[in-house]
C-alpha positions, 0 to 999 in steps of 0.5 A: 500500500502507498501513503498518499494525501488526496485532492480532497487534502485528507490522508490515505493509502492506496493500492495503485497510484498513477505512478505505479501505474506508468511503471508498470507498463507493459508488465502485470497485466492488471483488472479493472472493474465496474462498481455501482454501489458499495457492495459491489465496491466492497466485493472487489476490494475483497476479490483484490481487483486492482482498479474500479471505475464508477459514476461520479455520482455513486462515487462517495459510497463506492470510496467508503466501501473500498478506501484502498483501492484505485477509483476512477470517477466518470464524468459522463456527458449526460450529468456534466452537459457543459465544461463547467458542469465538468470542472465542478464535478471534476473538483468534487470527485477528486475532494470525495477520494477519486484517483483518476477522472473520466471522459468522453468530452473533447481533448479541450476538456481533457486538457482543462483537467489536465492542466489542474493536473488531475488524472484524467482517462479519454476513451478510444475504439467503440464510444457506445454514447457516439456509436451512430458516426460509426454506423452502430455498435461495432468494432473500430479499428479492423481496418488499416485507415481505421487503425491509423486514425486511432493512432491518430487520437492516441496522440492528441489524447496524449498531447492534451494530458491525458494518463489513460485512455479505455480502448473498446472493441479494438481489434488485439493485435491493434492495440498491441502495436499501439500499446508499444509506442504510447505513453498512455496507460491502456484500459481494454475492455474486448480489446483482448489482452493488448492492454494495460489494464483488462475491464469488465463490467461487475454484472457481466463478470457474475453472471447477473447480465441476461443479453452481454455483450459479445466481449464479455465473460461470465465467471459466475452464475449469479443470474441462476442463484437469483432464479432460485431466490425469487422461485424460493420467496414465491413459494414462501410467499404462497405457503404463508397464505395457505397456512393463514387460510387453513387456520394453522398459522400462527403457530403456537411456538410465534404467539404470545402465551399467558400463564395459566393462573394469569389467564384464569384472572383475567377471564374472571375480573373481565366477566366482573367487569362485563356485569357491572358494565350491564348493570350501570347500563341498564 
């Protein structure tokens, strides 16, 4: 673990920083994960997964559950429209704990973070978000005129600042080439094992995810546990219904019992009470 004080002016450690990161280039193939909450967050610190990236949003929860590990926070287009809405939420990911910024935005956004010199992470390949200018969700880069234009961005991301940059759908061999000419640290996600850094989505990871994309891999079958969990919470569901209908539930063992004696006094002085209640009506 690295002592380091945050953005935010706070002490911490961390398991990766950026340096840790650059030096490490081109040797341990590292893991990046997503984390939409703190369980999920928690779950990969506890399975060692080097790095995680969430919403800048979800960040504080995600921090709180994993305070060691490396965390990138998403800047996404649709919650920060406009450059401002990207600094200040640049500044309040990098105070709650963030490690590392990211953005689809222009290289004139990237280079803002960067001059504040916050880590910031560009995305190259498959942008889902821009997919119609490539004609759909496809792979980028099969093509030696498209292999070149990525070399292309590799270098303008790399002049604006950036440190990182997820690679998308880009064929392997392409951005092994890439890989070994740039200074960026490379996150692939269906980019084969050509990068830096190789990420999944947790849900895709699990087995909790009904249609995954093509790139993706289940290591787990979390989506057959959670059949057998709502299967097991409707058949309890009906069985509390039935035994309420027939009469057997509440069982004895769940109820609350008077001893015998109590019982007896308390029949007795309510049967009192009842009579003077009729004889100060009548």
């Amino acid at each position: 673990m690295r002592n380091i004080f945050t953005f935010g002016h706070r002490p911490a450690q961390r398991n990766w920083t950026v340096a840790d990161l650059r030096a490490n280039k081109g040797k341990l193939q590292l893991t990046e994960v997503t984390a939409i909450n703190g369980e999920q967050a928690a779950r990969a610190a506890a399975a060692g997964i080097d790095t995680i990236a969430t919403r800048a949003q979800m960040l504080k929860e995600v921090r709180d559950a994993a305070p060691k590990t490396f965390v990138t926070a998403a800047l996404m287009l649709v919650d920060h429209p406009t450059e401002r809405d990207v600094l200040e939420g640049a500044v309040r990911a990098m105070d709650l704990g963030a490690d590392a910024l990211y953005t689809t935005c222009s290289l004139d956004t990237i280079k803002m973070l960067a001059d504040l010199d916050f880590p910031v992470m560009g995305h190259v390949g498959l942008v889902p978000p821009y997919s119609t200018w490539i004609g759909g969700l496809r792979a980028y880069g099969t093509t030696a005129d498209e292999a070149l234009r990525l070399v292309d961005r590799f270098r303008a991301m790399e002049q604006a600042g950036a440190f990182a940059v997820e690679v998308e759908l880009v064929p392997q061999q392409v951005l092994e080439e890439i890989n070994k000419q740039t200074s960026l640290i490379t996150f692939s996600i269906g980019s084969g094992s050509g990068g830096d850094v190789t990420f999944l989505f947790s849900e895709d990871i699990c087995g909790e995810t009904k249609n995954p994309p093509r790139h993706a891999y289940a290591f787990g079958n979390v989506q057959r546990l959670q059949g057998q969990i709502e299967h097991e919470r409707i058949a309890a569901l009906r069985a509390f219904q039935s035994a309420v209908r027939g009469g057997s539930f509440p069982y004895n063992d769940v109820s609350i019992s008077m001893k015998p004696h109590e019982l007896d006094a308390f029949r007795a002085r309510l049967g009192e009470t009842a009579v003077l209640g009729a004889i100060r009506g009548g």
